[in-house]
Every structure is written in C-alpha cells, then in structure tokens.
C-alpha positions as CSV (number, residue, x, y, z in Angstrom):
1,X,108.1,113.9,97.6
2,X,105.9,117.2,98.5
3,X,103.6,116.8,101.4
4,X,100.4,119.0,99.8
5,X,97.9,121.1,101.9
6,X,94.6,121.2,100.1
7,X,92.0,123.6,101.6
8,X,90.7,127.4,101.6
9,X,89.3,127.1,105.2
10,X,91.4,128.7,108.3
11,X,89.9,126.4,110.7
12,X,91.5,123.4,108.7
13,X,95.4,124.8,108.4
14,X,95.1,125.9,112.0
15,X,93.8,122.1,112.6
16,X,96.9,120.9,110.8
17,X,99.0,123.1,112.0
18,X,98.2,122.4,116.0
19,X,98.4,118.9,115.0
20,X,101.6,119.2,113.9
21,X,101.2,117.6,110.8
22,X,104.8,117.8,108.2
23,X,103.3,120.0,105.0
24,X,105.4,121.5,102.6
25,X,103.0,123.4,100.2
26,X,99.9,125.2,101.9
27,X,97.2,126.0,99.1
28,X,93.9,127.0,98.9
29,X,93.4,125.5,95.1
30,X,95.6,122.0,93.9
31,X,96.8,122.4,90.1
32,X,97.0,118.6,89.5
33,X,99.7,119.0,86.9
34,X,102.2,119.9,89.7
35,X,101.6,116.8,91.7
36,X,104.5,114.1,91.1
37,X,104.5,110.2,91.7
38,X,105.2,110.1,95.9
39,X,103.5,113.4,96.9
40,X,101.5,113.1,99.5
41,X,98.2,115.5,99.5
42,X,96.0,116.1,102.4
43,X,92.8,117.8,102.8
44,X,88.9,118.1,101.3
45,X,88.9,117.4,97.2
46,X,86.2,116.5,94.6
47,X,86.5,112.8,94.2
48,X,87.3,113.8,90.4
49,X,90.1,115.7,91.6
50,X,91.6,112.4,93.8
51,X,90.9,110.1,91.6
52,X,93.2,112.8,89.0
53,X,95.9,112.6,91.8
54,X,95.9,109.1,92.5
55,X,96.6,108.4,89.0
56,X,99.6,110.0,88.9
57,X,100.9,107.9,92.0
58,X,100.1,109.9,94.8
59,X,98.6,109.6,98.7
60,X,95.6,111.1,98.9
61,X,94.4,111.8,102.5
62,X,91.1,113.1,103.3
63,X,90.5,115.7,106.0
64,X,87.1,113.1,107.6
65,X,84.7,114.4,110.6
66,X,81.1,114.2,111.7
67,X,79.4,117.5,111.6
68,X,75.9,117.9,113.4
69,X,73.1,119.6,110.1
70,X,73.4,122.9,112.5
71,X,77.0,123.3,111.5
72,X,76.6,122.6,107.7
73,X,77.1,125.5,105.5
74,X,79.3,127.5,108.4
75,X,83.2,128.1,108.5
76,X,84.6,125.4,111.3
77,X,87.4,126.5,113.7
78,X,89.8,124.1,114.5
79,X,88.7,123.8,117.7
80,X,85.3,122.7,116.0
81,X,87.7,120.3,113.9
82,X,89.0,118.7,117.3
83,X,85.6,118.4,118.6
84,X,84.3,116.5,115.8
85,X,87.1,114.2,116.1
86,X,88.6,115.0,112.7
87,X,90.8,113.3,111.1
88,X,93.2,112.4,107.2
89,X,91.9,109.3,106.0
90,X,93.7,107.7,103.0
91,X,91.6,106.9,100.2
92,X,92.8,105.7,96.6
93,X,90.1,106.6,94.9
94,X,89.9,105.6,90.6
95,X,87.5,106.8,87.9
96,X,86.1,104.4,85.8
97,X,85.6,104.7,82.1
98,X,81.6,104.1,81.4
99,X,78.4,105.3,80.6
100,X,77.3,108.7,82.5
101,X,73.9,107.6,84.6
C-alpha cells in the first residue's frame, strides 16, 4: 500500500505535513496507472480522476474546507487551511456509463 500526496499547492503539503499526516509519495500531478489496489491517495482531484482511482481499489480522500469568495482564486497557507477547518474526507466516487447532457 502507498499513501499518495496529490496537490501543487505549498499551503496544502505544509497543512499535511504539520498535521502529521503518514504519506509516502508527495506529487504535484497523480499518473493513475501507478496507483495499485490498497493505495491510499489524499488531496484535491477532478472527480474523473477519483472516480479513475477508485476503480482500481483505492481510498480516495479529499482535502474539504470552506473558503470565504474573497479567498477564491488565491494560494492558501496552511495556516489559512487550519482556519478554514480543513480537512481529508473519503469519498468513493464512480463514473457512470450514459448519455453526455
């Protein structure tokens, strides 16, 4: 099992990091053709991209928080991170075969 990192942002490793949360691979980008049945992956994907992991039998966890509009669009520090009360949420998330809206 690899514990996965997901995210480009400082503000989020330095979150994790504080937090002490176990990660084995930090990266900024998630090939999902590494990612094995039992990994664990942890931070901010395109639902495509979970719904790619969790087919092959991984965790996904979310990095979740509440931001106020003023903040959108702006790198977060992970002192902005503990503010907003972040935290990984797990989510299984599936894509369903169907028509496109």
């Amino acid at each position: 099992m690899t514990r996965w990192f997901v995210s480009r942002h400082n503000g989020a490793i330095e979150w994790a990091k504080r937090r002490k949360i176990p990660v084995d691979r930090w990266v900024s980008h998630l090939d999902a053709d590494c990612i094995r049945n039992g990994d664990v992956v942890m931070g901010t994907l395109p639902l495509g991209a979970a719904a790619d992991i969790c087919s092959r039998g991984a965790a996904f966890y979310s990095l979740d928080f509440q931001t106020e509009e003023r903040q959108r669009g702006r790198e977060l520090t992970a002192d902005d991170l503990l503010t907003a009360a972040a935290v990984l949420q797990r989510y299984t998330v599936t894509k369903e075969n169907g028509d496109v809206l």
